[in-house]
C-alpha positions in Angstrom: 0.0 0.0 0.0 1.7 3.2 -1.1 2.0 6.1 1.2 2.3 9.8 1.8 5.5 9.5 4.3 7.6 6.9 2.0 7.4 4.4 4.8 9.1 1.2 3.8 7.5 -0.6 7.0 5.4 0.7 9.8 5.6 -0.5 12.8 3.5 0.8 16.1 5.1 2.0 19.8 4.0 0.2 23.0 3.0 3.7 24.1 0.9 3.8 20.3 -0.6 0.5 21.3 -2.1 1.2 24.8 -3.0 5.2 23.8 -5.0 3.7 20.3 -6.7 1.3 22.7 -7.7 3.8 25.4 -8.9 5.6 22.7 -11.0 3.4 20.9 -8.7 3.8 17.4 -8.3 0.6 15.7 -5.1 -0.1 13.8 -6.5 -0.5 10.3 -7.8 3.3 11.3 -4.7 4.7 12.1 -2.9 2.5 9.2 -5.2 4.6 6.9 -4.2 8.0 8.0 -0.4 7.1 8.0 -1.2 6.0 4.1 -3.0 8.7 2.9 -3.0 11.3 5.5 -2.2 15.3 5.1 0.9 16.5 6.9 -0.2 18.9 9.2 3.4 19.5 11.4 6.7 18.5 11.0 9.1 17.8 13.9 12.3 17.4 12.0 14.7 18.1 15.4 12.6 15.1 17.3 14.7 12.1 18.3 15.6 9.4 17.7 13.9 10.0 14.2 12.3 13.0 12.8 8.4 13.0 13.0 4.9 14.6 11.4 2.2 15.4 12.5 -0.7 13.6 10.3 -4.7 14.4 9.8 -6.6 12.0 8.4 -10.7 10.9 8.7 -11.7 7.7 9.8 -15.7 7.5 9.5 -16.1 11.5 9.0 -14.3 11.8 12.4 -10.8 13.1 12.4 -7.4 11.5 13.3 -4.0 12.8 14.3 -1.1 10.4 14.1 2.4 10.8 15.1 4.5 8.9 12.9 8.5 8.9 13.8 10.5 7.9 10.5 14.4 6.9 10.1 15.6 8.4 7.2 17.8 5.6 5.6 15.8 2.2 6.0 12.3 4.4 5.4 11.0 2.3 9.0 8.0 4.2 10.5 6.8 4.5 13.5 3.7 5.4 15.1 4.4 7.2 18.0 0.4 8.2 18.8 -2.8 8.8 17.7 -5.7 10.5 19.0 -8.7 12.0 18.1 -7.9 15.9 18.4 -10.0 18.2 20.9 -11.7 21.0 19.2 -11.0 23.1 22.1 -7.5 23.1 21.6 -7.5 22.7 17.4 -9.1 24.8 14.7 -11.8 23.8 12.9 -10.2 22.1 10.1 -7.6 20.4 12.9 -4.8 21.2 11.0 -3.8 24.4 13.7 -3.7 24.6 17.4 -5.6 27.2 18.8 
C-alpha cells in the first residue's frame, strides 16, 4: 500500500498500542491516515527520528497520528494517535488554537 511519508514498513510503539486502545482507534484506522494522511506538522529536530504530524478521517471523524520515520531504512513509527480536541484545534484540525 503506497503512502504519503515513503514508509518502507510501519511499525506501532507500545506507548501507540495502549494510547490507540484507550482511545477506541483501531489499527486498520490509524494504518489509513499514516497512508493517505495530510501533513499537518513536522518535527524534524525530534529524536531518535524525525516525526509529522498527520490528519486524516476515519468515518467523517478526524485523526492525528504521530509517525517517527528513520531516514535511511524508510521504517515508520507510530508514535500516537488520537482523536484531536476541538478546544485546543481549529476547525479544520490542521492548527492549534
Amino acid at each position: 500500500m503506497p503512502d504519503r511519508m515513503g514508509c518502507a514498513e510501519i511499525s506501532y510503539s507500545g506507548h501507540a498500542i495502549r494510547r490507540m486502545f484507550e482511545r477506541g482507534l483501531e489499527m486498520d484506522a490509524v494504518l489509513q491516515v499514516v497512508t493517505s494522511g495530510e501533513v499537518v506538522a513536522s518535527y524534524p529536530e525530534d529524536q531518535p527520528y524525525p516525526s509529522d504530524l498527520l490528519l486524516g478521517y476515519v468515518r467523517d471523524e478526524a485523526v492525528h497520528v504521530v509517525v517517527a520515520r528513520e531516514p535511511e531504512s524508510g521504517q515508520c513509527f507510530v508514535v500516537t494517535a488520537y482523536y484531536p480536541d476541538p478546544a485546543r484545534w481549529s476547525d479544520d484540525f490542521r492548527t492549534r488554537r
